[in-house]
C-alpha positions, 0 to 999 in steps of 0.5 A: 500500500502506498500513500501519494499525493497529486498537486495543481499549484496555480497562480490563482483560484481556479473554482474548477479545479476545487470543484474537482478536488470536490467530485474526488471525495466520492471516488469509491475504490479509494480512500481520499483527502483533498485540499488546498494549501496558500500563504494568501488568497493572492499567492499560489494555490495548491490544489492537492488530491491524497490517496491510499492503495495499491499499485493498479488502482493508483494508476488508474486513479492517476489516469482518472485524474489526468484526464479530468483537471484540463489545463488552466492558464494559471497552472504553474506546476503539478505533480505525484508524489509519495507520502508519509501520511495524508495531511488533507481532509474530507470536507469540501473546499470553499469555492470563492468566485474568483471571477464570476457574476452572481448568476454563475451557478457553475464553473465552466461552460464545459467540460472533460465530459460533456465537450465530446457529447454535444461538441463532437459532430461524430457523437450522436448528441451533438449541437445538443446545447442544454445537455446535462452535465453531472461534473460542471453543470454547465447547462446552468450558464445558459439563458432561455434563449441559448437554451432553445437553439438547436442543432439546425438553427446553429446550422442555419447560422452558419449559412447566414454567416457564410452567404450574407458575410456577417452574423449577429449572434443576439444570444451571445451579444457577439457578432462574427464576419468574414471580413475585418469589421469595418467600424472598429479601430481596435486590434482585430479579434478572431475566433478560430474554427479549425485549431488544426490549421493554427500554425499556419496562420499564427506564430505561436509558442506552446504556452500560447497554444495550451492558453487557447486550449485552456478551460478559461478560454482566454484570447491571446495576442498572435502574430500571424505569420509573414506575408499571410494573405489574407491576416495583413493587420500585425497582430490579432486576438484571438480565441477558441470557442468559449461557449457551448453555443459558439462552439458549436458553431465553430464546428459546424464553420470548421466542416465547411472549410473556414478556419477562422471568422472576426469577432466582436462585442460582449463576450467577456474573454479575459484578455491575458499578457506572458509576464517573466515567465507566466500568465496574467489577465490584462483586463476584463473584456468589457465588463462596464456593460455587463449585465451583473457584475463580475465580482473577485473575493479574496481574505485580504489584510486590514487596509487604510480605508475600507472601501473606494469606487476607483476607475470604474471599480469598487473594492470593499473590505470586511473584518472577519473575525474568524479569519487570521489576526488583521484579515478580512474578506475583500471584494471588487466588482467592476461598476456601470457607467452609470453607478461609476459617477465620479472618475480620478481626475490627477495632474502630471505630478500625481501618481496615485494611480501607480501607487494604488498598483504597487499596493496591490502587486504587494499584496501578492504575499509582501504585505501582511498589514498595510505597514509592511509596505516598503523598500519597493518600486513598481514600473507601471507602464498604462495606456490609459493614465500615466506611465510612472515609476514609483518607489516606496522607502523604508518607511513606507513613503512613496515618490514619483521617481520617473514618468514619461512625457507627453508627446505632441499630438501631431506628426508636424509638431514631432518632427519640428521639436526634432529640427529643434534640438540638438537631432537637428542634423540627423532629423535633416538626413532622415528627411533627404533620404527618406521622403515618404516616410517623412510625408507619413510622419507630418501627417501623423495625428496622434489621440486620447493620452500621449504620455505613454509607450503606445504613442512613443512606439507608434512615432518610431514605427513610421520613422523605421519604415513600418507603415505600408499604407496611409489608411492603416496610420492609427496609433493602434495600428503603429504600434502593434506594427513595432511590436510585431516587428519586434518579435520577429527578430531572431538576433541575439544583439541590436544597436542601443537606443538612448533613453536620457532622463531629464530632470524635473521640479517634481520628477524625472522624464525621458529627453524623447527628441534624444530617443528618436533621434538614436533610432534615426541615426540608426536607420541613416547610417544604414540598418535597413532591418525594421525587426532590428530597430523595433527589437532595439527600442524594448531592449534598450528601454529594459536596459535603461529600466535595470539601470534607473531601478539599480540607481533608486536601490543604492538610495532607498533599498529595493527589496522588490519591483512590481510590474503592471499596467497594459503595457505589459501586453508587449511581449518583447518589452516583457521579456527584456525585462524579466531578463535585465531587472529579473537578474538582481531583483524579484520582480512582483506580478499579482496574478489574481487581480488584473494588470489594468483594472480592479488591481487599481481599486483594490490597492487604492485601499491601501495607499497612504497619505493620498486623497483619492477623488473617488472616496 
């Protein structure tokens, strides 16, 4: 008789996996104990079935399992062990909503078990969207109206869609076209039908597929590959099917011979970014317009004040006097417009919004009370509000030490600032040589917040030759075109891009002009490889990161360095920094609240000394 031990560490709560860990304790050739082990509900969770017996019926409990746990994206580890003695139990593990709207009487939309039924066109249930299942009860997600759907109607949809060229799927709140949306200055979202084809439309890591495969179902930025002749945006989201009545759908396209259709509107996929070495969930997908709430609740400790509505969040803590010394029960949900009345409206010097980040990357095991925060710094890098590093010393007393400047809105304005500084020369050279592109700049407009990297990348875009044609000049586009050039360099080695600070009364910025005026310089002198020159640009940035964040550490200590902000999507930028900061300093990611979002609301509970308009 052997005692062994099956684990699922994970980044955060899968309410699926419990679920499971749940349905074991009814497995009855065996005797079972389950459950799981956290410092805190914002650290790793380790998800843990034990069982007693003999060799054959461990291993056909093993293959049980293997079967049954489908991978999530915030599985870090698993693996068998043999035990001494168990150390779970047999009483049911709470399952928290770590992300679900009240109305969610189950865990997933599908499952192991009911997927092949109603998902395989060969089995004799399929196209059946309400079917039953006994281990997710997915059947419980449906509205009347996806209830109602069957096989026929899907197939109906699908002819629609392939005839007509567009669908609206009312019941879904989404809509599909064969064609790129005509209305939308997004990046492209697709669904893929046929997952076999992937790889010969998209660039793909084995993370990225095992993403997409994932019971969270999330959409990924890819890549698709060079000279594609239909995908010719730079990157595109996308997805698998997600739902019973979409992957039914997808199937039924897929027997038809389309690999993929566009996608929009309200299906709420997580949107995820690959940060030092592991998921993490960007933003809600357009949670503001959910009908019901999606609601997060985690044991948190005490924080300063015991609620805020921040940024289209509320966070709210509650003590529980069950709960360890100090710990409450903390929840946030995202807010309508309509409730969302009052907005942070901040100066260029303010940086409670980092702040509120760094706060809530600590509470990723850092921060036991809120006067344990300190000796830390975070890199918050936003396309909505400013991109700012922020320090906390010794004494828990925060200061903006560097954020980036705000970039002239207009092409002409850009290149005249160049003409104006010491870049003058390099400018001139730029404009002899490369005529087009330098029309392109001139009749580059630039909108909403330009104080970030999103604005920067799509300047130097045009400058090193990246956009093929006037229609696609938006920044959206600008900038997925350098990220995606980015990726494509294979080198091991590119020319260094300045980054100078300039200091300031209240801060330090970047001399930008000096910046572009490195990457010119670059392309004049005759590196004619965009892929390396974008490469260059998040390289030579994390490099300049590491040696700011080396400079704050001789000065205040720095124990840790938190990233967020939806910036980090860039997947090269992430990379270099993980590979130039990661070396000397744990970097610090919080992998159960978002990059951009309730992250935002939930630390601004903690910060200190800063009035938050919102209060």
């Amino acid at each position: 008789m052997k005692n062994i031990r099956f684990d699922f560490t994970c980044s955060r709560q899968v309410p699926l996996y419990a679920h499971l860990c749940n349905q074991y304790l009814n497995y009855d050739e065996l005797n079972i104990s389950i459950g799981c082990e956290s410092q805190n509900d914002f650290g790793p969770q380790t998800y843990f079935i034990e069982a007693q017996g003999e060799q054959t019926q461990l291993e056909k409990l093993a293959d049980a399992i293997a079967a049954d746990f489908l991978i999530s994206v915030w599985l870090v580890d698993s693996g068998i062990k043999v035990i001494d003695e168990p150390q779970g139990q047999r009483t049911l593990l709470e399952i928290l909503p770590a992300e679900a709207t009240p109305a969610d009487k189950s865990v997933a939309a599908f499952c192991q078990q009911c997927y092949p039924l109603f998902g395989d066109n060969q089995a004799a249930q399929f196209g059946e969207i309400d079917l039953t299942c006994p281990c997710c009860h997915g059947e419980q997600r449906l509205t009347s109206a996806q209830k109602a759907l069957t096989l026929s109607d899907i197939k109906a949809m699908a002819t629609q869609l392939i005839s007509q060229g567009s669908l609206e799927l009312t019941c879904e709140g989404v809509q599909f076209s064969l064609t790129p949306f005509t209305d939308s200055s997004t990046r492209p979202q697709l669904l893929i039908c046929n997952p076999n084809t992937l790889n010969a439309h998209f660039c793909l890591k084995d993370h990225q597929v095992l993403a997409l495969s994932s019971i969270e179902k999330p959409l990924i930025c890819a890549r698709p590959t060079q000279e594609h002749d239909k995908l010719t945006a730079p990157l595109y989201d996308i997805c698998f099917g997600y739902s019973r009545v979409v992957l039914v759908l997808a199937e039924v396209l897929r027997q038809k011979g389309i690999d993929w259709i566009y996608l929009q509107g309200q299906h709420h996929r997580p949107q995820l970014a690959w940060v030092d070495g592991a998921w993490a969930q960007l933003f809600s997908q357009d949670t503001r317009h959910a009908e019901l709430p999606i609601i997060k609740q985690f044991n948190a400790p005490e924080p300063l004040r015991e609620e805020v509505r921040f940024l289209g969040f509320k966070a709210q803590w509650q003590a529980n006097k069950k709960a360890r010394s100090h710990q409450g029960l903390l929840s946030v949900q995202s807010l309508s417009r309509v409730e969302n009345t009052s907005e942070y409206q901040g100066n260029e010097d303010d940086h409670v919004i980092a702040d509120s980040a760094l706060f809530a990357a600590l509470l990723n095991g850092k921060l036991t009370t809120h006067k344990q925060a300190k000796n830390a710094a975070v890199i918050y890098l936003s396309h909505a509000h400013p991109s700012q590093i922020v320090t906390c010393d010794n004494k828990g007393e925060t200061s903006l030490f560097f954020a980036l400047p705000e970039l002239p809105d207009n092409g002409y304005e850009i290149f005249h600032r160049l003409d104006s500084s010491p870049q003058k020369a390099v400018a001139q050279k730029f404009k002899s040589l490369f005529p087009d592109d330098y029309l392109k700049l001139l009749s580059l407009k630039l909108h909403g917040r330009r104080d970030n990297l999103q604005s920067l990348w799509a300047i130097a875009a045009i400058l090193i030759g990246l956009n093929p044609q006037e229609e696609t000049q938006t920044q959206d586009y600008l900038s997925d075109a350098l990220m995606a050039a980015a990726m494509r360099y294979q080198g091991a080695n590119a020319p260094r891009i300045d980054y100078p600070l300039t200091r300031g009364e209240a801060h330090r910025s970047l001399n930008w002009c000096k910046t572009l005026g490195t990457l010119l310089s670059f392309r004049v002198a005759g590196h004619s490889d965009p892929a390396q020159l974008a490469f260059a640009m998040q390289d030579s940035l994390a490099d300049y990161l590491a040696n700011w964040l080396e400079h704050i550490d001789l000065n205040i200590g720095v124990h840790n360095i938190a990233l967020a902000g939806n910036e980090l999507a860039n997947e090269t930028l992430c990379k270099r920094i993980s590979l130039r900061l990661g070396k000397n300093f744990p970097l610090l990611i919080n992998r159960s609240l978002e990059l951009e979002g309730d992250n935002l609301a939930v630390g601004a509970l903690y910060v200190k000394q800063r009035q938050l308009n919102s209060l």
